[in-house]
Residue, then its C-alpha position, 0 to 999 in steps of 0.5 A: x483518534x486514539x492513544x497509543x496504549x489504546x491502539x490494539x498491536x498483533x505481536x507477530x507475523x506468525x500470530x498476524x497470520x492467524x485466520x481470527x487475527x487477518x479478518x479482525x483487521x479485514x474488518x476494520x479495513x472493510x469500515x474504512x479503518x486504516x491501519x499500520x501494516x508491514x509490507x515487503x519494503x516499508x510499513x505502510x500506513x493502509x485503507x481499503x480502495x472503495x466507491x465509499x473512501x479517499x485517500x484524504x484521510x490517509x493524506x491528513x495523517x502523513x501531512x501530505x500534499x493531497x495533490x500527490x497520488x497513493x500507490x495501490x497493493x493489490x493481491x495479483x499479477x491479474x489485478x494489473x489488468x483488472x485496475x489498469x488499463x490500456x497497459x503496454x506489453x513491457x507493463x505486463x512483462x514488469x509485472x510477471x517478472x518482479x510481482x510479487x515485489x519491489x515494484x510499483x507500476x504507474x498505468x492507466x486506471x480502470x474504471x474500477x478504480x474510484x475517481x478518489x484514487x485515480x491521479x488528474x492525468x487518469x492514471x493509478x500506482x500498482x504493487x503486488x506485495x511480496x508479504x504474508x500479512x499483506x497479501x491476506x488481508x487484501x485476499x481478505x477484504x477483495x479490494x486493493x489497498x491504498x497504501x503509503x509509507x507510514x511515515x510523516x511527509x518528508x520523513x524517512x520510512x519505517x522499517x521497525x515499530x520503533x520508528x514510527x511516529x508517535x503521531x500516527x500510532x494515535x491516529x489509527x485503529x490498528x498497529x500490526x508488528x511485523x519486526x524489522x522489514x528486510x527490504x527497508x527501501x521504498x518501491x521502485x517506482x516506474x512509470x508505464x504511461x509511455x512507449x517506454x518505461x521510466x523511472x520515477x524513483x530508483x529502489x530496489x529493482x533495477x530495471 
């Protein structure tokens, strides 16, 4: 666990989208570090997707129930296809009319998926982020990542370093200050598992 003053911050979006910064993070993401990340919405608290993680420790960090799923970033609309399976055409409409953004998509999973990340019903939480610091690092580690706001469960997400908690700064390895996010509201959240699509939780696209 570390202490606040020990947890290394890349000052900048400009300075976190230099090339020796991303793999320095990409690093720490490929040896199962997780880290704070800004996203187009929220910061995020992430890990990489592999056979050799779980969400478990992301879990333990926000204190929340292991039983809910962690949404997935992934680098392209082609990733839909590549982590889902079975998707019904609307899923694919969604996703090349609203990615990169504000939208996560609940499909089946692949078998790319590792059985950690996929949810009792079989099923995965997909978004392409509409971030330049996001989308390196997942060009860089070639795997998705598994990402929830970095808040406490129950809390309200961050949009500024300012509002993180201090109890998840200490349990990270690395802290990235994107400065205040303009989107500040969570994901819509849509749900493509049936012949029609449904809204888990309302955001910023309207469906």
């Amino acid at each position: 666990m570390n202490n606040a003053s020990e947890t290394p911050v890349l000052v900048s979006v400009a300075d976190a989208l230099e090339t020796p910064l991303i793999q320095s993070a990409a690093e720490k993401l490929l040896a199962q570090d997780i880290l704070v990340i800004p996203t187009d919405t929220v910061y995020g608290i992430a890990q990489i997707v592999s056979p050799a993680t779980s969400p478990a420790g992301l879990m333990q960090i926000k204190q929340r129930p292991q039983e809910k799923n962690i949404p997935l970033l992934v680098s392209s609309i082609q990733d839909l296809e590549r982590y889902g399976s079975n998707l019904p055409d609307y899923a694919k409409e969604l996703a090349a009319r609203h990615w990169p953004g504000a939208l996560t998509l609940v499909v089946r999973a692949s078998q790319e998926i590792p059985h950690s990340f996929v949810g009792e019903d079989g099923s995965v939480a997909l978004r392409m982020p509409a971030h330049p610091v996001t989308l390196a690092l997942l060009k860089a580690i070639k795997a998705p990542l598994a990402c929830s706001s970095a808040n406490l469960s129950g809390k309200a997400p961050a949009t500024a370093l300012s509002e993180l908690d201090p109890l998840i700064a200490h349990r990270v390895a690395l802290i990235i200050d994107g400065g205040s996010l303009s989107g500040g509201v969570a994901s819509t959240v849509v749900s493509c598992l049936g012949d029609e699509p449904l809204v888990l939780r309302p955001g910023p696209v309207a469906l």
